[in-house]
C-alpha positions as CSV (number, residue, x, y, z in Angstrom):
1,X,-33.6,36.9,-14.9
2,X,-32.1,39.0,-17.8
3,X,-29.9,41.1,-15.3
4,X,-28.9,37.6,-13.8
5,X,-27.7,36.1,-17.1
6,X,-25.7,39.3,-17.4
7,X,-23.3,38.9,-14.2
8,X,-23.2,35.2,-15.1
9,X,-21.5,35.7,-18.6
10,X,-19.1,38.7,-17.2
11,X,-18.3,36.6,-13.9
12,X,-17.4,33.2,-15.8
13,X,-15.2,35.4,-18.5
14,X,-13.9,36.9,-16.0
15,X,-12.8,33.9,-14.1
16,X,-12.0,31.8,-17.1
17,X,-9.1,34.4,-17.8
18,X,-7.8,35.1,-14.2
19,X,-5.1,32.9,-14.6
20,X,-3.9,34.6,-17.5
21,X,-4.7,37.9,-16.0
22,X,-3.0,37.3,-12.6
23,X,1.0,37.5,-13.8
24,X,-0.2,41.0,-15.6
25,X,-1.3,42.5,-13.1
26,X,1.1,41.1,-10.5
27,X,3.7,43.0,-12.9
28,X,1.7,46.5,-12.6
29,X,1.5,46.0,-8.9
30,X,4.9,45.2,-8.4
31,X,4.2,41.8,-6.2
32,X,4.8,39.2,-9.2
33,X,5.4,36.2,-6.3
34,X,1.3,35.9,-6.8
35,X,1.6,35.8,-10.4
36,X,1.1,31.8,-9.6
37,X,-2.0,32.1,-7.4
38,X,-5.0,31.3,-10.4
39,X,-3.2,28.4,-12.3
40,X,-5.2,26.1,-10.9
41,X,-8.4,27.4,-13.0
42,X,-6.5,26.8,-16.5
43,X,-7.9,22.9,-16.7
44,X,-11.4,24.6,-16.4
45,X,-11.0,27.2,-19.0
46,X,-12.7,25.5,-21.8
47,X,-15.5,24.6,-19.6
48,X,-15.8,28.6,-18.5
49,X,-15.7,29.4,-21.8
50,X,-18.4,27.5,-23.1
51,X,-19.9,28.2,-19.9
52,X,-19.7,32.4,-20.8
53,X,-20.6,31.7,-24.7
54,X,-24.0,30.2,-23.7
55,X,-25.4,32.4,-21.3
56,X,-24.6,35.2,-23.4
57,X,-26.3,33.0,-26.2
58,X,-29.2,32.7,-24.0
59,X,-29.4,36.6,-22.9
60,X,-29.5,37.9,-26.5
61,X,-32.0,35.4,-27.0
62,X,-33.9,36.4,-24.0
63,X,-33.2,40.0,-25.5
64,X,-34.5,39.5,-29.2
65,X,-37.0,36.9,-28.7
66,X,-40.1,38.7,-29.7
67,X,-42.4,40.0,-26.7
68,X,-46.3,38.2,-26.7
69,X,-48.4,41.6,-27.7
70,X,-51.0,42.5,-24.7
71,X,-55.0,42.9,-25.8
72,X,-55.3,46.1,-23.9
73,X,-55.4,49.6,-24.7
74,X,-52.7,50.8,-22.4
75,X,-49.9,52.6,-23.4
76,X,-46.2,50.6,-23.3
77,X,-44.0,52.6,-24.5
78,X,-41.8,52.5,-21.4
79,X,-37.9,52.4,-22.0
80,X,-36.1,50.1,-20.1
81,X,-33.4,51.1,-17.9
82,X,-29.8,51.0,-19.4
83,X,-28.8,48.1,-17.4
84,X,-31.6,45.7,-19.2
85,X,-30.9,47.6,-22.8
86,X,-29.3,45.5,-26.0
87,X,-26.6,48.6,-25.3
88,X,-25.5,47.1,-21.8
89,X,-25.8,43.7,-23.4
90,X,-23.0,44.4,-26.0
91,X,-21.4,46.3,-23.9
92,X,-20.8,43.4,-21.6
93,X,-20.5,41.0,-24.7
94,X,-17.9,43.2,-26.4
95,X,-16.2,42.9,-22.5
96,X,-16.7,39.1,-22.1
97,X,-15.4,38.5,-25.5
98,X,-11.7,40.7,-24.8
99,X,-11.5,39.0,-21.2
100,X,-11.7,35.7,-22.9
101,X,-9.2,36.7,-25.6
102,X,-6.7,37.7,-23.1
103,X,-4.3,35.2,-23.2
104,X,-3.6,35.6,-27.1
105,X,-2.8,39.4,-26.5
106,X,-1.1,39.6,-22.7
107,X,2.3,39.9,-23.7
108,X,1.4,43.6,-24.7
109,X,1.4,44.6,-21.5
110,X,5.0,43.3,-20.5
111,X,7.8,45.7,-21.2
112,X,10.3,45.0,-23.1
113,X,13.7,43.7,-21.4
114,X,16.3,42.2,-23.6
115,X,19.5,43.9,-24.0
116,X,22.5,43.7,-25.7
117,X,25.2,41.6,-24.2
118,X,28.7,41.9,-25.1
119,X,30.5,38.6,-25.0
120,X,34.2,38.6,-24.2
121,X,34.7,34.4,-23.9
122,X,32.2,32.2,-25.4
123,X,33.3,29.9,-23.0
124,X,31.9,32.1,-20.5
125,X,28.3,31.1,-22.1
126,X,25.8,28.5,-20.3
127,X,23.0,27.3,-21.2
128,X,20.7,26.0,-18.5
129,X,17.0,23.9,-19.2
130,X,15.1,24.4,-16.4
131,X,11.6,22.5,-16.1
132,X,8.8,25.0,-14.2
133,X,5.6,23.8,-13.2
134,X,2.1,26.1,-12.9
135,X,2.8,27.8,-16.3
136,X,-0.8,28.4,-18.0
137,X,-0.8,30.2,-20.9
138,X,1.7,32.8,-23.1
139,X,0.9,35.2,-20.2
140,X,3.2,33.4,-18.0
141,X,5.9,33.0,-20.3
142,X,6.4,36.4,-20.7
143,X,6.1,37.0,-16.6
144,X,9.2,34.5,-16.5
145,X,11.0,36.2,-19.1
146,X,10.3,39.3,-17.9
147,X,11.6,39.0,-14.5
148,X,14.5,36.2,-16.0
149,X,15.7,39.8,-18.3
150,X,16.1,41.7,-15.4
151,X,19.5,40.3,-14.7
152,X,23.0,41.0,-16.1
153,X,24.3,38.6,-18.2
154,X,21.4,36.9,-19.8
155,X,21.9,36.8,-23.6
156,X,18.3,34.9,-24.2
157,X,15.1,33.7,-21.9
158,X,12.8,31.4,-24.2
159,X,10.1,30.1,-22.1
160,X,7.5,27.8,-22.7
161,X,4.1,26.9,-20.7
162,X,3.8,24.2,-23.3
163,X,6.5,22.5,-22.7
164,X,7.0,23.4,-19.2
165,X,10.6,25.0,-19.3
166,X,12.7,28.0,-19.7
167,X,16.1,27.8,-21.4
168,X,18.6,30.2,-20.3
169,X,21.8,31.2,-22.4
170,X,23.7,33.4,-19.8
171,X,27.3,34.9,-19.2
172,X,28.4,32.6,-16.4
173,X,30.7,36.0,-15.4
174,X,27.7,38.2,-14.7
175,X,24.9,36.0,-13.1
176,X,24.6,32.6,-12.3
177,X,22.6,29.6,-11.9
178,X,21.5,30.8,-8.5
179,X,20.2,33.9,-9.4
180,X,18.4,33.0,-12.2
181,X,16.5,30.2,-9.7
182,X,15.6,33.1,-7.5
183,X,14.2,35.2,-10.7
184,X,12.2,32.5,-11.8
185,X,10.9,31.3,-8.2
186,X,10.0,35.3,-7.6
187,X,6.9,34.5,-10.2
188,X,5.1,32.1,-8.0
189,X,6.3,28.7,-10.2
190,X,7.9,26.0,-9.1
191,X,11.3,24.8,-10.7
192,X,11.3,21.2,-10.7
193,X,14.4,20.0,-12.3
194,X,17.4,21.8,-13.9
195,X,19.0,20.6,-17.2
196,X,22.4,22.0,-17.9
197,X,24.2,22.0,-21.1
């Protein structure tokens, strides 16, 4: 029962930050076109949460709750096996509690990409509004902006998952509308309208 409780907590923690986790490691393995594929969980996140805080609740419960003493003159002195120790236990409470945190800390693993554009014109600069839908968290703002960077001629990427957009200031002489479509598209989202300015 103990052991159950356990790989309950660690699997909903687990699951309740795969969206978050997803664009991450879509950016170590090179493929971030599935960056996309776990949004769908985000509107059960709080429920997974709550989900993983009260099984784990429940285990160190199960774990501290004093044992019922046996009338007998038998020696107990066994030591339980490391997997049903208060060791494991916080080991995999320490674990539930960073996979949960995730989202507040992704944008560690994205590397830096802004660079320094010289402008020759300023009438050469556009700004372009464009409305993305399947953002989830801060984790896929930074996936957008990281693979939004990668081109030549953008002078600033501020995304949001709140508000569901990215605004682009770019050098309409290096890269263009187009191409900055394709960058974001690459991520898995979906542009659904463009706002230009």
């Amino acid at each position: 029962m103990k052991n159950k409780l356990v790989i309950t907590s660690l699997l909903t923690a687990i699951t309740a930050s795969l969206c978050c986790i997803t664009p991450v490691l879509a950016l170590i393995a090179g493929t971030s076109g599935v960056a996309s594929t776990f949004s769908w969980i985000e509107p059960f996140r709080p429920y997974l949460i709550g989900l993983t805080i009260l099984v784990l609740v429940f285990a160190w419960y199960q774990k501290l709750k004093p044992e019922n003493e046996i009338d007998c003159e038998c020696e107990t002195d066994e030591k339980p096996k490391f997997i049903q120790s208060k060791t494991f236990l916080g080991i995999i409470t320490v674990f539930a509690i960073i996979m949960l945190a995730f989202p507040y800390y992704s944008s560690i693993f994205y590397p830096n990409t802004e660079k320094q554009v010289i402008v020759v014109d300023k009438s050469n600069i556009k700004i372009t509004e464009y409305k993305i839908d399947g953002m989830t968290c801060a984790s896929c703002e930074e996936h957008v902006n990281h693979e939004v960077n990668k081109l030549n001629g953008i002078i600033n990427s501020n995304t949001s998952y709140k508000k569901g957009n990215a605004i682009i200031e770019f050098d309409k002489t290096k890269t263009n509308k187009r191409e900055i479509e394709k960058a974001i598209i690459s991520t898995g989202y979906k542009i659904t309208d463009k706002i230009e300015n």
